[in-house]
C-alpha positions in Angstrom: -7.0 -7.9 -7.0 -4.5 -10.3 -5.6 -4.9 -11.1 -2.2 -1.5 -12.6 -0.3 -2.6 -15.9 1.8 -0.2 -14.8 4.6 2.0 -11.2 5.2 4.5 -12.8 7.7 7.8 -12.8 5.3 9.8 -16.3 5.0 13.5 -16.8 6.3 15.8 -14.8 4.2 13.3 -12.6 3.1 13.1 -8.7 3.9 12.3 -5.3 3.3 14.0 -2.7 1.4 13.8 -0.2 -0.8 15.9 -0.3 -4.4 17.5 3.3 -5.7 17.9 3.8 -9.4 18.4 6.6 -11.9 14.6 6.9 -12.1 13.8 7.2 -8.0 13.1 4.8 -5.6 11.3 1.7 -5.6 9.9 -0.7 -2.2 10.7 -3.8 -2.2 11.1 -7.6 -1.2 14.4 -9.3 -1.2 15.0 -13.0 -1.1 18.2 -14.0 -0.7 19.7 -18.1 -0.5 20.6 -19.6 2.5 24.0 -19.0 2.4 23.4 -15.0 1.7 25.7 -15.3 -1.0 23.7 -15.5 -4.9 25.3 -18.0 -6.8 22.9 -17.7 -10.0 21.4 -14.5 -12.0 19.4 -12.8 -10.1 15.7 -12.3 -10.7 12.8 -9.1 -10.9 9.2 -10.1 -10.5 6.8 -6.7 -11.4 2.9 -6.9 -10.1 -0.1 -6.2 -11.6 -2.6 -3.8 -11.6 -4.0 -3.0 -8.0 -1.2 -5.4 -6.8 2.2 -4.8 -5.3 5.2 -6.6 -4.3 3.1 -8.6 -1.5 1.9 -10.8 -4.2 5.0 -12.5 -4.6 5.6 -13.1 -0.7 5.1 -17.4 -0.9 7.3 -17.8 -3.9 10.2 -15.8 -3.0 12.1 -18.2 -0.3 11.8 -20.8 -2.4 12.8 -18.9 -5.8 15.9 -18.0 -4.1 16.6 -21.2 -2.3 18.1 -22.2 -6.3 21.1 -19.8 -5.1 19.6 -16.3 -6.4 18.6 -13.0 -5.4 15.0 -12.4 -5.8 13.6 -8.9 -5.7 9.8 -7.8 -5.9 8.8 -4.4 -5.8 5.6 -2.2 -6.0 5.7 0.1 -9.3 5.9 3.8 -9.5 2.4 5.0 -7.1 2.1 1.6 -5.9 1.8 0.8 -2.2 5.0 2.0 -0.9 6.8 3.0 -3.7 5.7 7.3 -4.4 4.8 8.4 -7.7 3.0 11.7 -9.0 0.5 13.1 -9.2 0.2 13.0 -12.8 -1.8 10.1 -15.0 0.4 10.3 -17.6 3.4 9.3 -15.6 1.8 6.1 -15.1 1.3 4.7 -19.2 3.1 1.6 -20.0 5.9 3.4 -21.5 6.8 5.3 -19.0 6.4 2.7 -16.5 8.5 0.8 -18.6 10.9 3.3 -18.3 11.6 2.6 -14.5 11.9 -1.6 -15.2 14.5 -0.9 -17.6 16.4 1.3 -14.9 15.9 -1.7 -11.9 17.5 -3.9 -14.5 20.7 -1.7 -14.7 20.5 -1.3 -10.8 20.0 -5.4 -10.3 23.0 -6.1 -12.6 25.3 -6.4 -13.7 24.5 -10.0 -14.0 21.7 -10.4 -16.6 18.4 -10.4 -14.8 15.1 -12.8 -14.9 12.0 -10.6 -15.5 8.5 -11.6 -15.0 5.5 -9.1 -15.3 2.5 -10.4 -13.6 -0.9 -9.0 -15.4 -0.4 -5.5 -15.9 3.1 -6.2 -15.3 3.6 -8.2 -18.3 2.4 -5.6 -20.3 4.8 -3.0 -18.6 7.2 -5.3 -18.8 7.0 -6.2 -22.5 7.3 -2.1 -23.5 10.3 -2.3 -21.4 11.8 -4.9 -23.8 10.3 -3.5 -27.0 11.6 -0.1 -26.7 14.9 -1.5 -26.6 16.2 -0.7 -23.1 15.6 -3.5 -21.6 17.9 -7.2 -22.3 16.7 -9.5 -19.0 18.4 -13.3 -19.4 14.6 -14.4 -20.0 11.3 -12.6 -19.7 8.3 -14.3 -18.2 4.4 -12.8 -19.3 2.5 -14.3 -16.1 -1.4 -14.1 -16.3 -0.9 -11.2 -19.1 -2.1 -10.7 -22.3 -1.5 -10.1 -26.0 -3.3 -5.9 -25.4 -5.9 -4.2 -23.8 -8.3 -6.0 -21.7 -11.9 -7.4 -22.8 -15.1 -8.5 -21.8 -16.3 -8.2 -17.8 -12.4 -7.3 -16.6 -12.4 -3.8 -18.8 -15.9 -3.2 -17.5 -14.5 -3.7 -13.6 -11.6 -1.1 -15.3 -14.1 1.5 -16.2 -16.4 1.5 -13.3 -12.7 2.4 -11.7 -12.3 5.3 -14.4 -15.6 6.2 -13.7 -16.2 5.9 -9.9 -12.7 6.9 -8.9 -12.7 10.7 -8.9 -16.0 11.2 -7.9 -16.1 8.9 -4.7 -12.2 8.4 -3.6 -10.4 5.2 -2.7 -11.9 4.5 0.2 -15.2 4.7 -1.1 -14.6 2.8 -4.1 -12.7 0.0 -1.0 -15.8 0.2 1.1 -18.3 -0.2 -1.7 -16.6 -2.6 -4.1 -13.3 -4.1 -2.9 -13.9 -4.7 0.6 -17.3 -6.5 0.5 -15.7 -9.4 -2.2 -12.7 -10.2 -0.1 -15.0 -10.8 3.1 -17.2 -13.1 1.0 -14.1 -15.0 -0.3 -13.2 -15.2 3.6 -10.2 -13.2 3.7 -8.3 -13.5 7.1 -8.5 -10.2 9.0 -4.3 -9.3 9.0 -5.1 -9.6 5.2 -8.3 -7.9 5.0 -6.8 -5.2 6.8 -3.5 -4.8 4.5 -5.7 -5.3 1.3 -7.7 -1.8 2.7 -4.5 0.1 3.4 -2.7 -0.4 0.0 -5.7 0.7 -1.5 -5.5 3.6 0.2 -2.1 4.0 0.1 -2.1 3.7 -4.1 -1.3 6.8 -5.8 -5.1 7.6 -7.2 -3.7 9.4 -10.3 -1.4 5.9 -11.2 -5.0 3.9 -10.4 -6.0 6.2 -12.9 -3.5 5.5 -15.5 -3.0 2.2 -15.0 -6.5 1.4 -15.3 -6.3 3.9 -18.5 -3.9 1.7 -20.0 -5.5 -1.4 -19.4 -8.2 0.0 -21.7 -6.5 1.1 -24.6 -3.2 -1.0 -24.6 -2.2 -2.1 -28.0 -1.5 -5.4 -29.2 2.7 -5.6 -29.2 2.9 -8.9 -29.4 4.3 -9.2 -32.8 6.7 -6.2 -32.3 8.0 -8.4 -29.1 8.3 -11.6 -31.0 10.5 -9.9 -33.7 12.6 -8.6 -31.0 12.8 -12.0 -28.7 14.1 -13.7 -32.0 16.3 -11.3 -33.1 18.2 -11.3 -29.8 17.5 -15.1 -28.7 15.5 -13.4 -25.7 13.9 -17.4 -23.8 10.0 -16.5 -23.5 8.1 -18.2 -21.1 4.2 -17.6 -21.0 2.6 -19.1 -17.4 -1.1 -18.4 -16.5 -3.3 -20.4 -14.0 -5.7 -22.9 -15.8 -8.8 -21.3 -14.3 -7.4 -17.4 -15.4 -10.9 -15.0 -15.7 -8.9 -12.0 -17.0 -7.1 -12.7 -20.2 -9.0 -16.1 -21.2 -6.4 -18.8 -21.4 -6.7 -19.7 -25.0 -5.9 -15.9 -25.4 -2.6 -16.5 -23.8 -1.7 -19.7 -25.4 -2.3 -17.8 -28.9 0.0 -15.5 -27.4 2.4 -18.2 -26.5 2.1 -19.6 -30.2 3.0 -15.6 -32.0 5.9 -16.0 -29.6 7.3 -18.9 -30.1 7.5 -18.8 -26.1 7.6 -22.2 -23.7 4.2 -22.4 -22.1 2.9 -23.6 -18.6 -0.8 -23.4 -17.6 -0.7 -23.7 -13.6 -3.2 -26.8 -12.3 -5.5 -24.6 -9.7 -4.9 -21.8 -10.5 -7.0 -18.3 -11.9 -5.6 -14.8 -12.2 -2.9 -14.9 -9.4 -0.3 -18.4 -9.4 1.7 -17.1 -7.7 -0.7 -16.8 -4.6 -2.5 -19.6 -5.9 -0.3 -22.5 -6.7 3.3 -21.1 -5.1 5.3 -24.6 -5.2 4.4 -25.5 -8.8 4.9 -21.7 -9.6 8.1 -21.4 -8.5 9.3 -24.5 -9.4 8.3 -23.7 -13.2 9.8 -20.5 -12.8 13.2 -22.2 -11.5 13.3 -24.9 -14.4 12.9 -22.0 -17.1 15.5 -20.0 -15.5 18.0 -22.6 -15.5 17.2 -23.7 -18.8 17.7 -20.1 -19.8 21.2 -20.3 -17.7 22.5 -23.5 -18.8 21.2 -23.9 -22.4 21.6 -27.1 -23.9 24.2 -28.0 -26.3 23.0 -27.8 -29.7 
């Protein structure tokens, strides 16, 4: 669970709400100084249990560079509605809805990063063919379905969920963690309401898919050197959830630029922010501005 280090939103930050083809999705906008982009702008996708919130301390500085900067909270996440129907929450069709936030964002080409789950939402998005971002960032993801202590805490979920209900499984599980990691109370506090406020049927699904998710990395590489698609693959040194040699293989079958985050575990973004975004920025311009061959 990613847990924001503050909720107050930065300067030229704010909340809105995005409409596409496939409904509508909340969201955090970041816009430059000036208010007026002057670079492609950029979609950043949460993980699993997350939401837009998780992005909040890179965004000012992401679109200080001169770009628009959105964040949102996936179908049944926090504030964005979603059914009540597990299957509308499988990486495909979650894919689905990145690929139509692409077409909305445009129609400069866009910078997508998946965080976790989101990477591997994300990465169907590009494999099925609907999505083309400028460059695609996997951040804390991994090559398929989770292993090891991470797909246990997944199954206790599958397991626990129906029978007890979100707050239960908050009260029980969730809640007594962030008070021994000495979450702030504002945070505590918003941490218990978007649990509550998650779509229990995409907790569900999600938390399905992090079970059984195949390994696409091949099928991603052949398409991200087919079409010249830049690849960068960032995780947090300390990352508990796909092991960091995991993602550097990754890295390796993708022929992808690689940065492992100094301080950082499951969550860089919260974690390290300035060196975040800052290797986030240098990619994207690199992927703007290629160098002359």
């Amino acid at each position: 669970m990613s847990t924001p280090r503050f909720l107050n939103l930065p300067p030229g930050v704010r909340r809105t709400d995005i409409a596409t083809s496939r409904g509508s999705f909340a969201a955090l906008e970041a816009l430059p100084g000036s208010g007026v982009p002057e670079r492609c702008p950029a979609l950043l996708v949460p993980g699993f249990t997350g939401s837009k919130e998780d992005y909040i301390a890179v965004l000012q500085t992401l679109a200080r560079a001169g770009r628009r900067v959105v964040a949102i909270d996936m179908r049944g996440q926090y504030e964005t509605e979603g059914p009540d129907d597990p299957a509308a929450y499988t990486c495909e069709a979650l894919g689905a809805d990145i690929c139509a936030l692409l077409d909305t964002l445009g129609p400069d080409p866009v910078h997508l990063v998946g965080h976790s789950f989101g990477g591997l939402v994300t990465r169907e998005a590009i494999v099925s063919g609907g999505a083309r971002p400028l460059s695609y960032t996997l951040m804390s993801s991994g090559p398929g379905a989770l292993t090891g202590p991470r797909a246990a805490d997944a199954g206790s979920l599958l397991a626990t969920l129906p029978r007890i209900g979100p707050e239960q499984v908050w009260t029980r599980h969730m809640e007594p963690d962030a008070v021994a990691k000495e979450v702030p109370a504002d945070v505590l506090a918003f941490l218990r309401a978007r649990m509550l406020r998650n779509s229990v049927h995409g907790l569900l699904g999600m938390a399905q898919e992090l079970l059984v998710c195949p390994d696409r990395v091949d099928e991603l590489a052949k398409v991200t050197s087919e079409s010249g698609l830049p690849v960068l693959v960032l995780y947090g040194e300390d990352d508990h959830t796909w092991a960091p040699d995991t993602q550097a293989a990754m890295a390796e079958r993708l022929a992808a630029a690689r940065v492992v985050i100094p301080g950082a575990a499951h969550s860089p973004a919260v974690e390290a922010p300035e060196t975040t975004a800052s290797a986030l920025t240098d990619f994207w311009r690199l992927a703007e501005y290629p160098p002359v061959r």
